[in-house]
VEXLUM-353307 format. One line per 5 residues: number of its first residue (from 1); their letters; for each residue y, x, z of N, C-alpha, C. Coordinates in pm, whole numbers, always signed. Atoms other than C-alpha are relative to their C-alpha. Example, Ala and Ser with C-alpha at 12.3 -4.5 7.8 and 13.67 -1.06 7.14 Angstrom:
1	as	-119 +89 +0 -450 +1230 +780 +120 +90 +0  -119 -82 -6 -106 +1367 +714 +109 -77 +73
END
This chain:
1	xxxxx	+70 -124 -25 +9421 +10452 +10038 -25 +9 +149  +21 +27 -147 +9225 +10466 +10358 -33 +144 +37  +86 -111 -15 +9148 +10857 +10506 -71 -45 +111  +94 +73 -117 +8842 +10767 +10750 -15 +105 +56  +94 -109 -67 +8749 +11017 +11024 -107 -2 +77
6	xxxxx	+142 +46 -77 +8388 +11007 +11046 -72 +83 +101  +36 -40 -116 +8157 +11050 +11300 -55 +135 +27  +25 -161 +33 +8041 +11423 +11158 +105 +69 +48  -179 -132 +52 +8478 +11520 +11173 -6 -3 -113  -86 -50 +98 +8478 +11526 +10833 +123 -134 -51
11	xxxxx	-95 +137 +23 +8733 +11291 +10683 +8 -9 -147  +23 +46 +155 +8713 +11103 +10372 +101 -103 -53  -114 +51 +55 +8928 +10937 +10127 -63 -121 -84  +69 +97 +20 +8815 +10619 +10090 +127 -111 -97  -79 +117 +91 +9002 +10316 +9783 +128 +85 -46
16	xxxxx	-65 -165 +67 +9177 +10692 +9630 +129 -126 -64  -152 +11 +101 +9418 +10458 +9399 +50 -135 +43  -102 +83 -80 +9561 +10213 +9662 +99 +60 +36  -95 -64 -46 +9848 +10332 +9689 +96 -52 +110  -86 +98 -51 +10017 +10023 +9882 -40 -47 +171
21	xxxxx	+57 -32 -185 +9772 +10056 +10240 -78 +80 +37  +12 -173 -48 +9793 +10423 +10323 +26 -6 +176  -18 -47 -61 +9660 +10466 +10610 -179 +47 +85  +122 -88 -70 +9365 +10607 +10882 -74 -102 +20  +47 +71 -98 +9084 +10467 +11042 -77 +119 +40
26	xxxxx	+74 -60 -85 +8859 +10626 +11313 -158 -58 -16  +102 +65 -12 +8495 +10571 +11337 -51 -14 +152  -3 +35 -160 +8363 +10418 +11683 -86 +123 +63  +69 -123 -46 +8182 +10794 +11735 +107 +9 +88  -132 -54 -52 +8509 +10887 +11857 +75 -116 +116
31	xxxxx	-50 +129 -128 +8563 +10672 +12194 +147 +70 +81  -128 -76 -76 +8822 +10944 +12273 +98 +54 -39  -112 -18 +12 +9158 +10978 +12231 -1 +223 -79  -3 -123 -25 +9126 +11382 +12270 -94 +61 -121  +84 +22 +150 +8832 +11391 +12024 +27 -24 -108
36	xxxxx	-93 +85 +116 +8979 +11216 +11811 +89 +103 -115  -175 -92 +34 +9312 +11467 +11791 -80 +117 -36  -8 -137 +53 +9091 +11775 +11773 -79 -29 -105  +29 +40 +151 +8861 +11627 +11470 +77 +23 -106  -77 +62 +121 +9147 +11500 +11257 +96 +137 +0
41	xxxxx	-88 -89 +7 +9363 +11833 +11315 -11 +122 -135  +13 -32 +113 +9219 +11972 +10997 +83 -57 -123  -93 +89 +80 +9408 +11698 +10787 +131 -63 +40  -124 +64 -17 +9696 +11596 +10998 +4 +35 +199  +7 +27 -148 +9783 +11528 +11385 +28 -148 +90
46	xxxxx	-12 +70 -101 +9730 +11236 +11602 +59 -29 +104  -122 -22 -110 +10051 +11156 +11781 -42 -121 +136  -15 +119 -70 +9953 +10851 +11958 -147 -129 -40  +95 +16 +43 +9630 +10607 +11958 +73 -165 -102  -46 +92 +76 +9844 +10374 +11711 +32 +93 -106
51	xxxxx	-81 -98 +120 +10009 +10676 +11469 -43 +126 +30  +15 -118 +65 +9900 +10966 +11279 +116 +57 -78  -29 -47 +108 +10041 +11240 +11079 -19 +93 -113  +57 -40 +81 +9918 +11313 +10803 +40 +98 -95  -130 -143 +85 +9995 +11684 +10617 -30 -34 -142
56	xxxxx	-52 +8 +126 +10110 +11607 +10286 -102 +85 -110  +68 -48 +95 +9895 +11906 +10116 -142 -30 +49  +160 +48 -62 +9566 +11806 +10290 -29 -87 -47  +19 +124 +64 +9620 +11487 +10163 -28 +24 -150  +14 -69 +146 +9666 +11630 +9807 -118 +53 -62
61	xxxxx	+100 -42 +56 +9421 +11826 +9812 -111 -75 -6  +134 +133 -34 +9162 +11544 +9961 -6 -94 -164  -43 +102 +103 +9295 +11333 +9664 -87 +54 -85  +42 -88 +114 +9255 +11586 +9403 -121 +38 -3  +197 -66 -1 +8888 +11711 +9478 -106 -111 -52
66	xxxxx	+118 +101 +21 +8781 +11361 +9433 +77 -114 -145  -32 +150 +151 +8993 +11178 +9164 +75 +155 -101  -102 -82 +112 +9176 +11513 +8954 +111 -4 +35  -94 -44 +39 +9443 +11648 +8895 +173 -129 -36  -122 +132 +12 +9684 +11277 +8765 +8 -28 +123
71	xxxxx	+24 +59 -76 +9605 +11127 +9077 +110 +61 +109  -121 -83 -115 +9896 +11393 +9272 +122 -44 -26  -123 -1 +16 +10144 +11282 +9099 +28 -200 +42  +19 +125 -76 +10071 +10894 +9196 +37 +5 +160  -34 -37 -103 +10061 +11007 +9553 +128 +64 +25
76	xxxxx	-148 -75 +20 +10377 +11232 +9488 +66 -158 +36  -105 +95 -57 +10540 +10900 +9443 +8 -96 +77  +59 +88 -145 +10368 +10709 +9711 +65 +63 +119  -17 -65 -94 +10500 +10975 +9952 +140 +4 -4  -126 +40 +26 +10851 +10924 +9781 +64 -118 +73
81	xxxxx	-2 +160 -60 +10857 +10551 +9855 +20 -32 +140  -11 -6 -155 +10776 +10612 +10210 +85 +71 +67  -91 -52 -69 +10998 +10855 +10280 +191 -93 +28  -102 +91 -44 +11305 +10558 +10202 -32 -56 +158  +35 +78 -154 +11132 +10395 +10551 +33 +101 +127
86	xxxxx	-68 -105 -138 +11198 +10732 +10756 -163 +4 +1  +127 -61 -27 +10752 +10773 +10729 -41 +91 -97  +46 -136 +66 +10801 +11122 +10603 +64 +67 +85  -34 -130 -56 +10877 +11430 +10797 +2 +133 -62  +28 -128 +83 +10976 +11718 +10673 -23 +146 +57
91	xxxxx	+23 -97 -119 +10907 +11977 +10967 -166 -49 -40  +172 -44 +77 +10492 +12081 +10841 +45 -161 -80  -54 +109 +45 +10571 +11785 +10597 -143 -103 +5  +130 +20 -31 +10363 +11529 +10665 +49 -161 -3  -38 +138 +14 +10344 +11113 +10625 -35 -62 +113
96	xxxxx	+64 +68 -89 +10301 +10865 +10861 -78 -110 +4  +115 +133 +88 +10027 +10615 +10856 -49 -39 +165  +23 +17 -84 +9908 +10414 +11148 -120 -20 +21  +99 -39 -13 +9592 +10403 +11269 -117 -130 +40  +112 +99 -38 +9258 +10170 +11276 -130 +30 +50
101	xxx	+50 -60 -35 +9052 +10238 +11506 -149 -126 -16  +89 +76 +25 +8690 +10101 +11376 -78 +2 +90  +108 +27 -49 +8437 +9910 +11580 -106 -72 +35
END
């Protein structure tokens, strides 16, 4: 599962039932770090230009709008899985996914 943040800001949920390479990419609109962080702050926050974090119900809901309702509980345990690695937070709960910056 890839969320892309395109060059509009909006961000899209691109290969929905990969569950196994969860994570971002950027589109080359975005040459800036700063840009970047206030775009994607709708779906998560941009700690670093290697790692995101991504809020857990944003993600959900992104999911759900475009594949239903089953598709949460897949992610549910995708977000399980990751949390054994320590890439879950539970302060605004949110996953961690690292970041590809396309260009």
């Amino acid at each position: 599962m890839i969320l892309v943040l395109q060059k509009n800001g909006s961000v899209a949920l691109e290969e929905p039932a990969d569950f196994r390479r969860f994570h971002c990419e950027i589109d080359p609109a975005f040459q800036d770090l700063q840009a970047a962080r206030k775009a994607f702050a709708g779906i998560g926050e941009i700690e670093s230009e290697e790692t995101a974090w991504v809020d857990q119900d944003a993600l959900f809901a992104l999911g759900e709008a475009s594949q239903g309702a089953p598709w949460r509980a897949q992610a549910q345990a995708m977000v399980a899985a990751a949390a054994k690695y320590g890439w879950v937070r539970d302060r605004a709960p949110a996953i961690k996914s690292h970041i590809v910056w396309r260009r």
